[in-house]
C-alpha positions in Angstrom: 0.0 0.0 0.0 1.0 3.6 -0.8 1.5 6.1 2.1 1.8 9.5 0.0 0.4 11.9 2.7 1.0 15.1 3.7 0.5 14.8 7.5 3.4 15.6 9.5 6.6 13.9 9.2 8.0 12.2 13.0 11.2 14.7 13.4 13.9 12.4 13.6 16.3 11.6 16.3 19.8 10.2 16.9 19.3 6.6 17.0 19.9 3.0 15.1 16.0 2.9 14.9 15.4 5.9 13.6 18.1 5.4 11.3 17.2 2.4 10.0 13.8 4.0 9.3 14.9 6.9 7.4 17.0 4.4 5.6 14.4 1.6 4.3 10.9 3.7 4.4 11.9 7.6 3.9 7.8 7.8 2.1 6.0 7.0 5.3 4.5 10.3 6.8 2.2 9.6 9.2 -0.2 12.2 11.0 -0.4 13.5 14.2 -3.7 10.9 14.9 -1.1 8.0 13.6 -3.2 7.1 10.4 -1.9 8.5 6.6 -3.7 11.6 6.7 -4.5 11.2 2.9 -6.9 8.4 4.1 -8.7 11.6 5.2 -8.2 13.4 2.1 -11.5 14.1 0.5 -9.5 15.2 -3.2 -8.5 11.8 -3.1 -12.0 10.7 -2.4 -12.9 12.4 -5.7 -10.4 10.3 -7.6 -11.3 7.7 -10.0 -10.1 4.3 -9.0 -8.5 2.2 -12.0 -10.1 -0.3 -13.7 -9.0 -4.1 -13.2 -7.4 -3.4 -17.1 -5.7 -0.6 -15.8 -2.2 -0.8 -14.6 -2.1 1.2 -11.1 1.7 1.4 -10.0 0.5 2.2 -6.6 -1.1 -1.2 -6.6 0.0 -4.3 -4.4 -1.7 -7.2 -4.3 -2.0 -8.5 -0.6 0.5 -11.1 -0.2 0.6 -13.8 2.7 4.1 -12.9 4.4 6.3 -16.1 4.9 7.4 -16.1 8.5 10.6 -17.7 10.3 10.7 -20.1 12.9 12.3 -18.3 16.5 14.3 -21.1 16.6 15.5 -22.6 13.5 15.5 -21.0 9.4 12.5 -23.3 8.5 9.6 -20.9 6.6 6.0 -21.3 6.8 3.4 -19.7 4.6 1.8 -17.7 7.0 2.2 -16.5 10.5 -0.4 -18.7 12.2 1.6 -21.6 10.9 4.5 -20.9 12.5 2.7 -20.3 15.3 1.4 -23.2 15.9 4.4 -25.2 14.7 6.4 -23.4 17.3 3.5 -24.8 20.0 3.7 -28.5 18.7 7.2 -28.9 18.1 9.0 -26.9 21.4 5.9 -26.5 23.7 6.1 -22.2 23.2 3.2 -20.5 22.8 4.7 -16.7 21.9 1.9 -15.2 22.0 0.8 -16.6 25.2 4.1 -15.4 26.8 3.5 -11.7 25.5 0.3 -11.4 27.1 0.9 -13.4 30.3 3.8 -10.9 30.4 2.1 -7.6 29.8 4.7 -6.6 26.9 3.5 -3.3 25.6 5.0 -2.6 21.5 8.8 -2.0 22.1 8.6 -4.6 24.9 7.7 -6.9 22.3 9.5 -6.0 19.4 12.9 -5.9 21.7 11.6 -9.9 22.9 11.3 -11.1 19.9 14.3 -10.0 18.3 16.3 -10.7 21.2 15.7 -14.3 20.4 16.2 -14.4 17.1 19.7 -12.6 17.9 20.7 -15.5 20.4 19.6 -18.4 18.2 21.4 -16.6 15.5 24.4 -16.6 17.9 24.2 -20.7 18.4 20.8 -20.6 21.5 18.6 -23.5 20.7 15.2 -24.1 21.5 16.7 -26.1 24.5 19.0 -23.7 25.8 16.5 -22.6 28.5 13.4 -21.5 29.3 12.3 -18.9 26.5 9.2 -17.5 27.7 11.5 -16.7 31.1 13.7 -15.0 29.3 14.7 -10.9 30.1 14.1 -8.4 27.9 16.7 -6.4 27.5 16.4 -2.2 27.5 18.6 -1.9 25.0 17.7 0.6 21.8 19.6 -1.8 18.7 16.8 -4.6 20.0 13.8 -2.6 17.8 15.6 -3.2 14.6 14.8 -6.2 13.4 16.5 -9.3 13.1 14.5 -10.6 10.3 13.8 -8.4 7.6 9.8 -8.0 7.8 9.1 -10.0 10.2 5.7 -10.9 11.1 5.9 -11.9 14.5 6.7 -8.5 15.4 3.5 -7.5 15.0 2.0 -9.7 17.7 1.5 -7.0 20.9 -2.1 -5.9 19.3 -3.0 -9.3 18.7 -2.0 -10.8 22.0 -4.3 -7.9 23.9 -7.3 -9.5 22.1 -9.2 -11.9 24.8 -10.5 -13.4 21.5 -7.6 -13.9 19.7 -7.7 -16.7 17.3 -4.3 -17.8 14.8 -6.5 -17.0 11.7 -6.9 -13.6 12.9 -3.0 -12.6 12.6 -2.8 -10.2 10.0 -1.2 -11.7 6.6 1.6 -8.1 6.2 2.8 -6.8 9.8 2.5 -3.0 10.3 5.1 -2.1 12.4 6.9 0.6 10.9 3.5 2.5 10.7 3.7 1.7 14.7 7.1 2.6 14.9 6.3 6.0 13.8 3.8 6.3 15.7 5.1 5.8 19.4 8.3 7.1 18.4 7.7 10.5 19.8 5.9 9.0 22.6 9.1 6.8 23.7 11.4 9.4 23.4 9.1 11.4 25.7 9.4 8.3 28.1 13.1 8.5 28.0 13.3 11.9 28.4 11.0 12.0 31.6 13.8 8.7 32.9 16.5 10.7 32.6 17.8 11.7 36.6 19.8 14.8 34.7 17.1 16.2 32.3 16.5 19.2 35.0 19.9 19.9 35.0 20.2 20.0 31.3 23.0 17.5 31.1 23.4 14.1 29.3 21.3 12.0 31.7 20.6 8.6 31.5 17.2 6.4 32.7 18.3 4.8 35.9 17.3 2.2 35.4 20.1 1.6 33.0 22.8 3.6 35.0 22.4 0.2 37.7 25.9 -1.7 37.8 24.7 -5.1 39.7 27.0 -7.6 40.9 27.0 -11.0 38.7 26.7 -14.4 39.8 29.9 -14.8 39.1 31.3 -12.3 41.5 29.7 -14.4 44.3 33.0 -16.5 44.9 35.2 -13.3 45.8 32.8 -12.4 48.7 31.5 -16.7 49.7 35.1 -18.7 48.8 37.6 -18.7 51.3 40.0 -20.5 48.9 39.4 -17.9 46.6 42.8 -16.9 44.9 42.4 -13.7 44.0 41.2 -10.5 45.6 38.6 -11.2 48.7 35.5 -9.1 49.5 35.1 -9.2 53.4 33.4 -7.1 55.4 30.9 -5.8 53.6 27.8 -7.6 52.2 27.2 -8.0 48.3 24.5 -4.8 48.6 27.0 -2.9 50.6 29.5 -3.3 47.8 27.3 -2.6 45.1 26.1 0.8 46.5 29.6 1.7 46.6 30.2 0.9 42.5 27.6 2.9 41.5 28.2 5.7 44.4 31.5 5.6 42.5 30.7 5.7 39.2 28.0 8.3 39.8 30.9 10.8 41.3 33.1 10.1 38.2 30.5 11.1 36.0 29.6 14.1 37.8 33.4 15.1 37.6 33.2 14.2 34.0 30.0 16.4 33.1 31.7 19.3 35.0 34.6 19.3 32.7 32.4 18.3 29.5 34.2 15.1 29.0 33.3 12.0 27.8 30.4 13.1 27.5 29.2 11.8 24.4 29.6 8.1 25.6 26.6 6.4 26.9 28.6 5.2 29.5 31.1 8.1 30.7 33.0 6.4 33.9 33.2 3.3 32.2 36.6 2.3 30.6 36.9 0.1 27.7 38.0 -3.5 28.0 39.2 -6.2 25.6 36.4 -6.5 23.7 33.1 -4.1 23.1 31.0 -5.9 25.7 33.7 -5.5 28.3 33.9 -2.6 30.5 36.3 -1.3 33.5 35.4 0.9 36.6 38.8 2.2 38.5 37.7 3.7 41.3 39.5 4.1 45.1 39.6 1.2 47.4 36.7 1.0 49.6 37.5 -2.2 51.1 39.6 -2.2 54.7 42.8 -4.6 54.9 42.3 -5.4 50.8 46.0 -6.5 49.8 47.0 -6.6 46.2 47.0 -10.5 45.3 49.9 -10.4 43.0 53.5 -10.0 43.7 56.8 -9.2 41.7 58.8 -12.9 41.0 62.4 -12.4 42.3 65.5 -14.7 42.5 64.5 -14.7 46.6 61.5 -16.0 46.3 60.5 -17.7 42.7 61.0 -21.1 44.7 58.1 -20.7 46.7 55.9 -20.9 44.2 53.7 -23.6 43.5 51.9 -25.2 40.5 48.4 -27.4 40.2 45.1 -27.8 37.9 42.7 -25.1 39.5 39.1 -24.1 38.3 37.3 -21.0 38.9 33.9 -23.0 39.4 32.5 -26.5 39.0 31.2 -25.7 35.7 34.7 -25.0 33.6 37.8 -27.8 33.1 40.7 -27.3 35.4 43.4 -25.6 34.4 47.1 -25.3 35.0 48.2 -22.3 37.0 50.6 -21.3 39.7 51.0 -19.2 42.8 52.6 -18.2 45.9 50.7 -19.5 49.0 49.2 -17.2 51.5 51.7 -15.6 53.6 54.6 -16.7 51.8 55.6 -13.1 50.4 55.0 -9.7 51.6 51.1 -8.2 49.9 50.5 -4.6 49.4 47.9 -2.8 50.5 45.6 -1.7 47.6 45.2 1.4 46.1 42.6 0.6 43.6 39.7 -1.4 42.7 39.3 -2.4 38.8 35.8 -3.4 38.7 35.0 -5.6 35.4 31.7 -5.5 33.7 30.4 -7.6 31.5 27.5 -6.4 29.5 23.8 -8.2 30.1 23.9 -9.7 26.3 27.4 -11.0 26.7 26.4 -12.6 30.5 23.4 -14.3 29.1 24.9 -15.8 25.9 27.6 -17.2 27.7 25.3 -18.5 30.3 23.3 -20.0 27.1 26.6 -21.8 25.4 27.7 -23.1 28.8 23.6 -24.8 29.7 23.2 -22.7 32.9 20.1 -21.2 33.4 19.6 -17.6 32.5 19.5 -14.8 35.0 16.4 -12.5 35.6 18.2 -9.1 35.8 17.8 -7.3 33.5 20.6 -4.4 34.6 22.9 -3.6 31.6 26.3 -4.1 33.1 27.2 -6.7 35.6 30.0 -7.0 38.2 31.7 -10.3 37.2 35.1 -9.6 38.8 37.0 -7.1 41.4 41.2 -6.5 41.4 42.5 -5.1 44.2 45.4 -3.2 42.3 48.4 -0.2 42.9 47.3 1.4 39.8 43.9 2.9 38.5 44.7 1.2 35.0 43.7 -2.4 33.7 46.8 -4.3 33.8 47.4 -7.8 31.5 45.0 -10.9 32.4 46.6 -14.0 32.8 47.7 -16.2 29.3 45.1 -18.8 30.3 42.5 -16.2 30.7 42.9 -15.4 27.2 43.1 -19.0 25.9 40.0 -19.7 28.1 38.0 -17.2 26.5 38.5 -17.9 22.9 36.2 -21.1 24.3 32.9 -20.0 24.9 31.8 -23.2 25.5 34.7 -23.9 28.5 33.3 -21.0 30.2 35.1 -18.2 28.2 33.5 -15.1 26.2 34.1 -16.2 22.5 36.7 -13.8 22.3 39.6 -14.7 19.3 42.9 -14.0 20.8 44.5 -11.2 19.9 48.2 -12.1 19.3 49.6 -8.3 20.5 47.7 -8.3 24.2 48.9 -12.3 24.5 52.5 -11.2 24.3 51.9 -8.4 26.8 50.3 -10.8 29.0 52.9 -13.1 28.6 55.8 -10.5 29.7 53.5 -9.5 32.6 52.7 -12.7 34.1 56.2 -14.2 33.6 57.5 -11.8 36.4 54.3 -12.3 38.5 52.3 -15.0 40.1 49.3 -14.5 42.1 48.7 -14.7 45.6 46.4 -17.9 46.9 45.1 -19.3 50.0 
């Protein structure tokens, strides 16, 4: 169908989704009511329509849209297929799960092309729980996986008490919904935003909340915990001080107009895009730094053996000076590691764990107490670990350059066990 209207154009505003609008549909002006405001047009009511003999370029014939499987590249003919296929064959009802869950448009759109993105990335229908699964916040999650993709369009049909597979509509509309709401969610964000009295950069904060990962856990609950312990202070105790933290850096930042086009100001960038570093002062009383310098006086202290971080990953071969063997420096420094909440739940995917319900965007998977506020080398296993996803790393390819640095690091220190 034609959309030639002259109703107001949606002003457009920095974002993927808005840019990928402009980019595949710059004839869609919709009015200020949402509908083509030529529909309303009484010229065009005037117009004489074109015979059947006639050739009308602004025809097209309604045409069923063939609709992808969530969890596999098998087509059907029509939505309601799929649908149903989806039920039979994995025991998913999608839109079942939308309505149970109260997912308003975006909500929606950002579900279902969330799991199309981690199917895409190797998730299978029997990864976990899909209609458990978190939704993520994130803006890139409204573009969509699938190029016109019908089961995007599923929000208006699962609010129908009455809803009935043959009533799915045979052509989705969501870019005419798109435009519609876009105003309205950017009025949303604006209204989120804890610095949008102030005038500054703000962000919703709900997505400014650094949470600590299960991961972490073993730094505050493992006494036999090799690296940098977290004692006397609880896990909530600890967070508040991360984001009291980061919150102070990015005040300092905005006062000085730096950084401040990032989304993320405080946060420093890691080894790889979904990695993230917060150096901030050390907040934790009698934190040593678990690593010392190897010298001729004491490399024959150290000690070697298979260790692994958790049940869940192969043991591997490391070594260390025992506890109390060398002298330990009190620390300066925290480097807090983030992991992003797409990176956390993929991995948690590939390794068969289940997936956890926060939703925050970063999460605390690690803390080094450290002399300097700068990310120093991981270990040379590290980095073999996490070219293997599936062994518990991130699916990160080594990169040959930070190996060697590692390398030269780690040959002149060992950490500190228990």
């Amino acid at each position: 169908m034609s959309h030639r209207g002259r109703g107001r154009t949606v002003d457009p505003f920095d974002s993927p989704l808005e840019d990928w609008i402009e980019d595949h549909h710059t004839g869609i002006n919709i009015g200020s009511d949402g509908v083509d405001d030529d529909e309303e047009d009484e010229e065009d009511e005037a117009l004489p329509e074109p015979g059947l003999d006639e050739e009308d370029p602004d025809f097209d014939e309604e045409v069923v849209q063939a609709t992808q499987d969530l969890f596999s590249n098998q087509l059907f003919p029509s939505c309601p297929e799929c649908l149903s296929y989806m039920r039979d064959a994995y025991n998913f009802d999608l839109v079942a799960t939308i309505k149970d869950r109260n997912m308003d448009l975006f909500t929606a759109i950002r579900y279902v092309n969330y799991v199309r993105r981690l199917v895409k990335d190797g998730a299978s229908h029997s990864s976990h729980v899909w209609s458990d699964l978190p939704v993520p916040e994130d803006e890139k999650y409204l573009l969509p996986v699938v190029e016109s993709d019908p089961l995007l369009q599923l929000v208006d049909i699962a609010d129908d008490d009455d809803f009935d597979d043959d009533d799915v509509p045979p052509c989705p509309t969501v870019l005419e919904l798109l435009h519609r709401d876009l105003e309205e969610y950017k009025r949303e964000q604006a209204l989120l935003s804890p610095a949008a009295e102030k005038g500054g950069r703000g962000r919703p904060k709900a997505l400014r909340k650094l949470v600590l990962d299960e991961f972490c856990f073993r730094q505050f609950n493992d006494p036999n915990y090799a690296g940098t312990r977290i004692v006397g202070m609880t896990k909530e105790e600890f967070a508040w001080h991360v984001n009291a933290a980061y919150d102070e850096q990015c005040a300092r930042l905005a006062a000085t107009n730096t950084n401040q086009e990032r989304e993320w100001p405080a946060l420093v960038d890691g080894y790889a895009p979904f990695c993230k570093h917060l150096f901030m002062p050390n907040v934790l009383k009698g934190c040593k730094v678990p690593v010392a310098e190897i010298t001729e006086d004491n490399q024959h202290l150290l000690r070697t053996g298979y260790q692994a971080r958790n049940e869940n990953e192969l043991p591997v071969l490391n070594r260390w000076f025992p506890k109390g063997a060398v002298p330990e420096a009190e620390a300066r420094y925290l480097d807090v590691i983030l992991y992003s909440r797409e990176q956390l739940t993929k991995e948690a995917v590939s390794m068969g764990q289940p997936v956890s319900e926060e939703t925050a965007p970063w999460g605390i998977i690690s803390v080094k107490a450290q002399l300097e506020p700068f990310e120093t080398p991981m270990q040379p296993i590290t980095s073999m670990r996490n070219a293997l996803i599936s062994e518990g790393g991130s699916g990160v390819p080594i990169d040959r350059e930070a190996y060697a640095k590692s390398v030269a690091y780690w040959s002149q220190h060992a950490v500190i066990g228990a």
